[in-house]
N, C-alpha and C positions, 0 to 999 in steps of 0.2 A: 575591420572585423570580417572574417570569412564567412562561407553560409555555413560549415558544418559549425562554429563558433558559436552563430549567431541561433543554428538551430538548436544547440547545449543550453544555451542561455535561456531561450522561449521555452522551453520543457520543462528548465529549471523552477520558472519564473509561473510556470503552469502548476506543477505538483504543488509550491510555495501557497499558490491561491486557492485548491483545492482543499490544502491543512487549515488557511483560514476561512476558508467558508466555511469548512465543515465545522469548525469551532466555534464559530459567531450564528450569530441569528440567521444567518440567510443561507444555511448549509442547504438546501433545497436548491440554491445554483450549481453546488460542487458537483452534483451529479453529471450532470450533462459535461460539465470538466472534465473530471475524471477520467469519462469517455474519449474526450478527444485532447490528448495531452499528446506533445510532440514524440519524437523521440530520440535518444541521445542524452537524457536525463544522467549527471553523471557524478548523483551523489545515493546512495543507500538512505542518507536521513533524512530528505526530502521527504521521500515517498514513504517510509517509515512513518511521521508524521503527519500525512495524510492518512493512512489507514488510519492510525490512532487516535484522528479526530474525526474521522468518519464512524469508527467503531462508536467513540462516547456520544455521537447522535442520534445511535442507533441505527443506522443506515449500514448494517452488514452484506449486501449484497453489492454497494460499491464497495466496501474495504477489500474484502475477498475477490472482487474484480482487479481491482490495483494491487492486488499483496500479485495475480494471476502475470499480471502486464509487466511489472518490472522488467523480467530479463526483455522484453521488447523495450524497455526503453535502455536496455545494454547495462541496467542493473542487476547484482546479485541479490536474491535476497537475503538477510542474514537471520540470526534467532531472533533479533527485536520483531522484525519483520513478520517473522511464522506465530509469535507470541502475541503481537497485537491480531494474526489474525485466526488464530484460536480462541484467541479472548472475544473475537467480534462473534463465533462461533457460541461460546458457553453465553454470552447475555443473549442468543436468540434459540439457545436450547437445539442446536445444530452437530448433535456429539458426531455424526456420521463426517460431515464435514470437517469436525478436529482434528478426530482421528486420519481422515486422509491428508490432512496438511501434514500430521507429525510423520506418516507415509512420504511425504514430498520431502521433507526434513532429511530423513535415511537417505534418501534415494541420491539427495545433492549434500548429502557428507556434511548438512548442519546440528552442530550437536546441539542439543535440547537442554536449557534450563529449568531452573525448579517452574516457572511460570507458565510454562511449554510443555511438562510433562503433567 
């Protein structure tokens, strides 16, 4: 296995544990994950499913950190992506922050679902 290989995989294998932490009891580890997640990450649903189980923790200032990080980990983000972190947005009563994600949305040519608008 090569290192950029083996860095894809660690990344991968990072975001993976970040969705379960943040989905089980001890989402209060996924934080400091989240933070230091490789990079080369080189799936979109990965990190998708972290925000979204960050978001249901209530932990919106990582979800909105990682929805931020992606293209650093050489991901795009797509609508699920902008939707879960809109949605981490309306559960903390964050309209300023939605509205500029659905900003980020235009900007990178993702069109908006009914969830997103």
């Amino acid at each position: 296995m090569g290192l950029e290989s083996y860095k894809r995989q660690q990344a991968h294998s990072g975001i993976a544990a970040v969705g379960g932490l943040a989905a089980g009891a001890s989402f209060h580890k996924a934080v400091p994950k989240a933070q230091g997640l490789a990079r080369g990450v080189d799936t979109v649903f990965k990190g998708n499913d972290a925000i979204i189980a960050l978001d249901r923790r209530s932990h919106w200032p990582a979800a909105l950190r990682l929805l931020r990080q992606l293209p650093d980990f050489e991901v795009q983000p797509n609508v699920v992506s902008f939707s879960a972190g809109i949605n981490a947005c309306k559960r903390a009563v964050q309209w300023k922050l939605a509205l500029g994600l659905l900003a980020s949305m235009r900007k990178l040519r993702v069109a908006p679902n009914d969830f997103s608008e």
